[in-house]
C-alpha distance (Angstrom), angle and dihedral (degrees) to the residues before:
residue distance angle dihedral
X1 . . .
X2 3.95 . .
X3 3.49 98.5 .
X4 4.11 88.5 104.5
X5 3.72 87.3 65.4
X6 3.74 99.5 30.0
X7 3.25 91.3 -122.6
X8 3.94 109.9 165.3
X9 4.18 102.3 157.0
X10 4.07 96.3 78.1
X11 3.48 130.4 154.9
X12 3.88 113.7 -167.8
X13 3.54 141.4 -149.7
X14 3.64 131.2 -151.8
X15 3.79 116.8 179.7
X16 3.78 116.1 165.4
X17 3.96 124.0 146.5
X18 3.43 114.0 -48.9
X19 4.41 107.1 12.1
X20 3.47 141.5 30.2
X21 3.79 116.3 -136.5
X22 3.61 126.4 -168.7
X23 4.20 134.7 -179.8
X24 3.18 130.7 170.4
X25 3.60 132.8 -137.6
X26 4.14 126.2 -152.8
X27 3.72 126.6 -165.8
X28 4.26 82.6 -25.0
X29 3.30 105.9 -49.6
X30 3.98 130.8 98.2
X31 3.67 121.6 -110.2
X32 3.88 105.0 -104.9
X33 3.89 128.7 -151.7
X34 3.58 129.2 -170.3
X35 4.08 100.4 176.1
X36 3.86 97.2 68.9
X37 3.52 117.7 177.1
X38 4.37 122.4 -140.1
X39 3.44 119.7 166.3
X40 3.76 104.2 -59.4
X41 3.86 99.5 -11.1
X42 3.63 144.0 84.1
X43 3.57 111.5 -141.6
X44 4.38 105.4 -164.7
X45 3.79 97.1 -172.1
X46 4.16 107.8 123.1
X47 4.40 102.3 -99.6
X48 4.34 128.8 170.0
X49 4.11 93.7 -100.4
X50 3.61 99.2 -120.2
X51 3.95 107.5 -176.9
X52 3.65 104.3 -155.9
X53 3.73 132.6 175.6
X54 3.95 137.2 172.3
X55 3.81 103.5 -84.3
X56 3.22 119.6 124.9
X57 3.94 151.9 124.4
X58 3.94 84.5 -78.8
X59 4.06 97.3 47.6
X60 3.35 114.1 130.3
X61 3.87 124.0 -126.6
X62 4.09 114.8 -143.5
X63 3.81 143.5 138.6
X64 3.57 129.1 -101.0
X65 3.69 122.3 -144.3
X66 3.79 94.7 -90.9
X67 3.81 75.6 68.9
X68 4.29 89.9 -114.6
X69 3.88 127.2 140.8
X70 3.60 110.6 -102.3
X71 4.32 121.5 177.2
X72 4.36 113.0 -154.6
X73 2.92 152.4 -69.0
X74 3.73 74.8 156.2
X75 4.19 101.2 75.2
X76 4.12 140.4 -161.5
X77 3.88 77.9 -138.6
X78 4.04 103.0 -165.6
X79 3.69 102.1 -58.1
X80 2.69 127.5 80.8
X81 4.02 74.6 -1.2
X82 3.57 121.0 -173.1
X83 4.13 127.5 -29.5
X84 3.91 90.0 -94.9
X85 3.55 96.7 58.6
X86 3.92 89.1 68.5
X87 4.34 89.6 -136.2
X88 3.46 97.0 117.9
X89 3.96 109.3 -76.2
X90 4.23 112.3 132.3
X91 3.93 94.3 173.0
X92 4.19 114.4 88.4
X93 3.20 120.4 -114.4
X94 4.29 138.2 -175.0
X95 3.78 85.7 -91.1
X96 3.80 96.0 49.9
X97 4.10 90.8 44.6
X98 4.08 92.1 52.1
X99 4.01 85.8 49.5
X100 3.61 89.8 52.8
X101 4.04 95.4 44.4
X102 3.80 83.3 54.0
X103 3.78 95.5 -112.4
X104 4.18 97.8 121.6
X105 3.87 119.1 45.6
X106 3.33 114.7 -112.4
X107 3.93 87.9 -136.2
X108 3.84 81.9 85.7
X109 3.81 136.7 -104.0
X110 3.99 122.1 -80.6
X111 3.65 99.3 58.3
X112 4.14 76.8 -54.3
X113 3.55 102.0 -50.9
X114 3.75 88.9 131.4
X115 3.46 114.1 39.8
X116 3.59 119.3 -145.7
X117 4.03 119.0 -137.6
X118 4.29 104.2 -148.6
X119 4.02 83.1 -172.2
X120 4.06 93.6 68.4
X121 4.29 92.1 42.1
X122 3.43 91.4 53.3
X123 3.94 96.0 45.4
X124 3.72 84.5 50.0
X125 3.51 101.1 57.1
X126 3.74 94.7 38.2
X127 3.85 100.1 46.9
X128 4.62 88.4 40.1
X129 4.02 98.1 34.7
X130 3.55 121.5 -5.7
X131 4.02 96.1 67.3
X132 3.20 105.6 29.7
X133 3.87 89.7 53.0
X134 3.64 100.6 39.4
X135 3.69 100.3 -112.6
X136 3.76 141.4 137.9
X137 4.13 109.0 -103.7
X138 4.00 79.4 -116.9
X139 3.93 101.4 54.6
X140 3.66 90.3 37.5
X141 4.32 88.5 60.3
X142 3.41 83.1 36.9
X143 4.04 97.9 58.9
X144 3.78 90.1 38.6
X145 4.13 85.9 53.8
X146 4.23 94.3 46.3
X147 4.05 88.2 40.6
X148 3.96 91.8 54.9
X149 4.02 87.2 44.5
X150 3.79 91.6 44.8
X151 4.10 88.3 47.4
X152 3.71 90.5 42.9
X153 4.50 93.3 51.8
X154 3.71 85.2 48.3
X155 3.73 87.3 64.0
X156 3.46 93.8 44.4
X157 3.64 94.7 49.6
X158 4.07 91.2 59.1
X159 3.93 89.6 57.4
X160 4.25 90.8 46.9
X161 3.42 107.2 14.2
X162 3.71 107.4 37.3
X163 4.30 87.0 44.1
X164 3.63 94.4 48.7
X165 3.27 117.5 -95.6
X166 3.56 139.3 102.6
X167 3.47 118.5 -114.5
X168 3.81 90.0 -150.7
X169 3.19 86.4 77.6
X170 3.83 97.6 62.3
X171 3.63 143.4 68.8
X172 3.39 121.6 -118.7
X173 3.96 128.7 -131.8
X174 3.56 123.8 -155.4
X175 3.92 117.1 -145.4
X176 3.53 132.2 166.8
X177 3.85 134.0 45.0
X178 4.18 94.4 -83.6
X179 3.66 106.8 46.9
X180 3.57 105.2 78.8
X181 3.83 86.3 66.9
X182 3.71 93.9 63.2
X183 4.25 97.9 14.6
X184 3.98 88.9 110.4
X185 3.19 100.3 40.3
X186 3.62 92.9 51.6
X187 3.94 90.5 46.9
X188 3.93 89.1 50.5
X189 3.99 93.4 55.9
X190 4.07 92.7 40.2
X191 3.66 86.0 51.7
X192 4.07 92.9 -123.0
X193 3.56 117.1 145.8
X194 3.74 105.0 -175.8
X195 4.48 110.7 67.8
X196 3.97 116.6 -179.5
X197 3.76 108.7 -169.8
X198 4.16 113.5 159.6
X199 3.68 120.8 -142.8
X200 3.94 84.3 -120.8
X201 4.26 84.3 56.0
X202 3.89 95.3 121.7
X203 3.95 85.5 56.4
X204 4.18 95.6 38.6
X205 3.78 92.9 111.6
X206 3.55 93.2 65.1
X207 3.36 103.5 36.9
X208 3.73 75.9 61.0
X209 3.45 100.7 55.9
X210 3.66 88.3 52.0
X211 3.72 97.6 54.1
X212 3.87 105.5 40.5
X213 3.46 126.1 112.4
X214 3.94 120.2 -122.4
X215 3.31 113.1 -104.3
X216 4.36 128.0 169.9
X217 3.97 123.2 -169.6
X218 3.48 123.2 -144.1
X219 3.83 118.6 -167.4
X220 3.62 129.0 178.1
X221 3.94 124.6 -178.8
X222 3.86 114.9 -112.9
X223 3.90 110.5 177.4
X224 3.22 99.8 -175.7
X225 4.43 131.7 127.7
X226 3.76 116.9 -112.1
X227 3.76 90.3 -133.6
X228 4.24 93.3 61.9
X229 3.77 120.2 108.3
X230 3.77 93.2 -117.0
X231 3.30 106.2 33.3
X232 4.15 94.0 99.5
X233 4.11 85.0 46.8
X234 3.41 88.0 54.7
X235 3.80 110.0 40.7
X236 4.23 91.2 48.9
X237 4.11 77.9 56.9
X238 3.60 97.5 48.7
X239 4.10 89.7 43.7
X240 4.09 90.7 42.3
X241 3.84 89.3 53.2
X242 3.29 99.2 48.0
X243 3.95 97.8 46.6
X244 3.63 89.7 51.9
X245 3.74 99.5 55.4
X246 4.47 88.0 41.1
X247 3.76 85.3 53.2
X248 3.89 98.8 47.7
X249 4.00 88.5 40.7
X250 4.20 87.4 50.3
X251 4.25 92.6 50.9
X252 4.04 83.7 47.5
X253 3.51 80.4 69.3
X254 3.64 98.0 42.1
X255 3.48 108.4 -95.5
X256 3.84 122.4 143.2
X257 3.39 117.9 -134.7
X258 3.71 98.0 -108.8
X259 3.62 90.0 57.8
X260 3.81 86.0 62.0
X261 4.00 131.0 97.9
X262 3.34 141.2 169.2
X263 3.51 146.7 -145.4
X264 4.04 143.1 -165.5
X265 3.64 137.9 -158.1
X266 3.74 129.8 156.6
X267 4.28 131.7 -147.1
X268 3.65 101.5 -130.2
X269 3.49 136.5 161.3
X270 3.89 144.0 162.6
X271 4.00 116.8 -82.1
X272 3.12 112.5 -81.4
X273 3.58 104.3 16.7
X274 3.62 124.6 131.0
X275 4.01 99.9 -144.1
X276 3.38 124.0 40.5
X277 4.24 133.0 -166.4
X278 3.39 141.5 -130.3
X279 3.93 125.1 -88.1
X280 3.66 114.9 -166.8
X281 3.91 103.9 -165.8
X282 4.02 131.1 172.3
X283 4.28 119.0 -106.1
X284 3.96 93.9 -99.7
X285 3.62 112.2 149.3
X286 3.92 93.9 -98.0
X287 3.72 92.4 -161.9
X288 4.01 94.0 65.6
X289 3.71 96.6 25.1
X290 3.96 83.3 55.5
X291 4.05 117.7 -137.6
X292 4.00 95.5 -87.2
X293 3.75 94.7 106.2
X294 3.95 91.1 42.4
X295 3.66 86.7 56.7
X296 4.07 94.7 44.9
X297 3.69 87.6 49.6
X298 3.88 88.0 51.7
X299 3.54 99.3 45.5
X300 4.11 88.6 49.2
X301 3.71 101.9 54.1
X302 3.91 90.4 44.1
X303 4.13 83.1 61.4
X304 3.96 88.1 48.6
X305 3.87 97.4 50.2
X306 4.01 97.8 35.4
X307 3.54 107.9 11.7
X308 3.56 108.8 -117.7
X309 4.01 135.7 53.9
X310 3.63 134.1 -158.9
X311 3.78 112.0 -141.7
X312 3.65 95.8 169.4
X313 4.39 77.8 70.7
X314 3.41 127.7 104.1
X315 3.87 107.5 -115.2
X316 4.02 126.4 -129.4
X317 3.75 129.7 -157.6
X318 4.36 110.8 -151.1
X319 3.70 91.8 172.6
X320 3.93 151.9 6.9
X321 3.92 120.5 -152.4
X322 3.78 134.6 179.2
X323 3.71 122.2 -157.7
X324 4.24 108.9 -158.9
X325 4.00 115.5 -172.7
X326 3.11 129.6 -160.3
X327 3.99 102.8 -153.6
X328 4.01 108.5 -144.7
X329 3.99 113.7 -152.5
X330 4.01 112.6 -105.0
X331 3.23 138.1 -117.7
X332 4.33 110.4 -115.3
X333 3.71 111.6 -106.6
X334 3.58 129.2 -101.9
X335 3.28 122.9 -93.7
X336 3.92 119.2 -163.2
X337 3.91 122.3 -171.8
X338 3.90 131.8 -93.3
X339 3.68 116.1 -81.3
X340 3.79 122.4 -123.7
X341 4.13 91.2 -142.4
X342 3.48 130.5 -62.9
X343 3.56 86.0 -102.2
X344 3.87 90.5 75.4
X345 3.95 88.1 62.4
X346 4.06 99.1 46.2
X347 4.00 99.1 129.2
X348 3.72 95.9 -177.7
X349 3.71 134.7 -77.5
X350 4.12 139.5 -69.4
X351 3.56 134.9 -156.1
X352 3.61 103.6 -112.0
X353 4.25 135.5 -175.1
X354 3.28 120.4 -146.7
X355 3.50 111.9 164.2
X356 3.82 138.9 46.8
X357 3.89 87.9 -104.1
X358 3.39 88.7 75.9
X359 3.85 96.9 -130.5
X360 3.81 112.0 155.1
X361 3.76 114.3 -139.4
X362 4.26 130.7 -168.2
X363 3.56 107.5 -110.3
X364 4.00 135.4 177.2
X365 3.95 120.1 -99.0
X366 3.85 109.5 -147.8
X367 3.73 116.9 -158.7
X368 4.23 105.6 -144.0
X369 3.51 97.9 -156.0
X370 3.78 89.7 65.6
X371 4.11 94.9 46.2
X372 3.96 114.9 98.6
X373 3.15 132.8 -171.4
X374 4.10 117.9 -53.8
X375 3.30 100.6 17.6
X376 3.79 119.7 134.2
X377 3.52 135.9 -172.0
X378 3.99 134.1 174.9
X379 4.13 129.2 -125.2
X380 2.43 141.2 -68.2
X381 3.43 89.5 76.5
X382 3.81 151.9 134.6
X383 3.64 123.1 -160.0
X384 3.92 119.4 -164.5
X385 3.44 113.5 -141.0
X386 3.93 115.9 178.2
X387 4.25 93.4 -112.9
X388 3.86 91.8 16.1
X389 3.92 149.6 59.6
X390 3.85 118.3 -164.8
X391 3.38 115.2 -170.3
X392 3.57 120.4 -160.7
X393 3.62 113.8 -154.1
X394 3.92 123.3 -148.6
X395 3.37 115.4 -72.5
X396 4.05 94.0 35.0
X397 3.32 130.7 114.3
X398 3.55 126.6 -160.3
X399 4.27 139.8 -160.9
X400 3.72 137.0 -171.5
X401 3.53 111.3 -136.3
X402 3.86 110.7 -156.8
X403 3.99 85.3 -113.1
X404 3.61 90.6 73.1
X405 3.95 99.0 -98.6
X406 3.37 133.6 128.4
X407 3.30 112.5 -138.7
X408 4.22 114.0 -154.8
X409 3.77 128.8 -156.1
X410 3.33 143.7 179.5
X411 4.31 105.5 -115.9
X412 3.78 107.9 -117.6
């Protein structure tokens, strides 16, 4: 979805009814884990670290017993769903608190399949969180809206942040049907100023699925100190066997060889450390190259996750892994036709809050299907796609490119 830009640091963002998922994505490739946590167990097989958490359209807005505002993990789910969708749900939710801050039409979602009743939301919030905290209907949707957004940047922060790296320096990509009602406003607190989010977005994950390449990892432990005799011997074994057996299981599946590539990386750590981190390195014949760079590598991605490094340390190795792809041909890209102005797809106007003070303010309703390519507007905003809302909050600009993206920026 970036490629137009080549754009290849991306963190992105799926929110949909129940979770919010987020990966990030540096210089192209995925963020990997291999210590993933369930329940009581460690699971150390290589997996995409997808932080997730439950926020979502269905999160469900209460009050602990310090008497504060709190939004999930506990969710309406989709049935009964929340208050607005009329199925049986009483307790407010994210969905019901962008309905009542005017961000989602209350002629429903889907193109207006599912009709929305504003009447229920704002009974909700009142009767769960407005009264019984003191507030305004509007600053209690309000505070459930900027705790869900504050819950959803922690998340993000733990795949940038807590991995070292900045998330300014990223793009980020909206997925999912939800995020484009909170995709600035996330952006604005992360400090990103560049937001992808396609008009296809609630459908991104499959598109996905239908585009990626095939790729198999093959790890093998190697403990083993950079500074032994052997140890380059041994590691351009380790890689050589594994490569082999990736690139006879990828022509099983009917990849030629030239449609093959591989990649290395290497679980390190000082001696004596209990955790170690992950060295991505290039498939040089370590033996005759010697292990210098392997350690340099080492030493500099232990400064970017913790800040420091000790090269006066002896260095371990804990693992090797290969990554072989086999790279599928894609599918052209979209192209959809020139716009005539947003202008020509104004479909009225909506009371709209957009600030803890509660103040509701007139603001422009864009129907998507009508956009084309080039055409620009400036928040606030809303744009109606048929399985999407994107809000765009003062202060935002946003673009169609002729791909189908929307392409979000901070206004100078």
């Amino acid at each position: 979805m970036a490629a137009p830009w080549g754009d290849r640091n991306i963190i992105t963002c799926d929110m949909g009814g129940t979770s919010f998922d987020i990966t990030l994505t540096r210089d192209g490739k995925a963020n990997v884990n291999k210590d993933i946590d369930f329940l009581r167990y460690r699971i150390g097989i290589p997996m995409i670290q997808v932080e997730t958490l439950g926020a979502g359209g269905g999160s469900v807005g209460w009050i602990d017993s310090m008497g504060l505002m709190q939004m999930g993990p506990q969710s309406a789910g989709a049935d009964p769903g929340p208050a607005c969708y009329s199925q049986g749900g009483t307790r407010p939710t994210t969905t019901d608190a962008n309905l009542t801050l005017g961000y989602l039409s209350s002629t429903g979602l889907v193109g207006g399949r599912l009709p929305l009743d504003v009447e229920k939301s704002r009974t909700a919030i009142r009767t769960h969180l407005a009264e019984p905290l003191g507030l305004s209907l509007e600053k209690a949707a309000y505070g459930m809206f900027t705790i869900v957004n504050n819950n959803m940047v922690n998340a993000i922060r733990r795949v940038s942040v807590e991995r070292g790296y900045d998330p300014r320096d990223f793009v980020l990509m909206g997925a999912g049907g939800a995020t484009g009602a909170h995709v600035t406003a996330l952006a604005r607190e992360m400090g990103i100023r560049k937001v992808l989010i396609s008009k296809l977005a609630s459908g991104l994950c499959a598109y996905g699925q239908i585009l990626s390449d095939v790729k198999y990892n093959y790890m093998a432990p190697a403990p083993l100190r950079l500074d032994e005799a052997v140890a380059g011997a041994h590691l351009n074994k380790l890689f050589s066997g594994l490569e082999a057996r990736g690139a006879v299981d990828l022509e099983g599946n009917g990849f030629a060889s030239d449609e093959i590539s591989i990649s290395r990386s290497l679980d390190m750590r000082y001696v004596g450390q209990v955790h170690e981190c992950t060295v991505e390195i290039d498939t040089f014949d370590i033996e005759q190259l010697g292990l210098g760079a392997i350690s340099q590598a080492f030493h500099t991605r232990h400064k970017e996750l913790y800040t420091y490094d000790e090269p006066q340390s002896p260095v371990e190795v804990v693992n090797v892994e290969s990554t072989i792809i086999g790279h599928l041909d894609k599918p052209r890209r979209q192209k959809i036709a020139a716009g005539k102005g947003a202008e020509t797809a104004l479909q009225g106007y909506r009371d709209m809050v957009f600030s803890l003070e509660g103040t509701a303010k007139s603001t422009p309703v864009y129907t998507g299907s009508a956009l084309g390519a080039g055409d620009h507007l400036s928040g606030p905003a809303v744009i109606e796609e048929v399985t999407t809302t994107i809000v765009i909050e003062p202060g935002w600009n946003a673009a169609l490119h002729e791909s189908g993206v929307y392409v979000l920026t901070p206004q100078a």
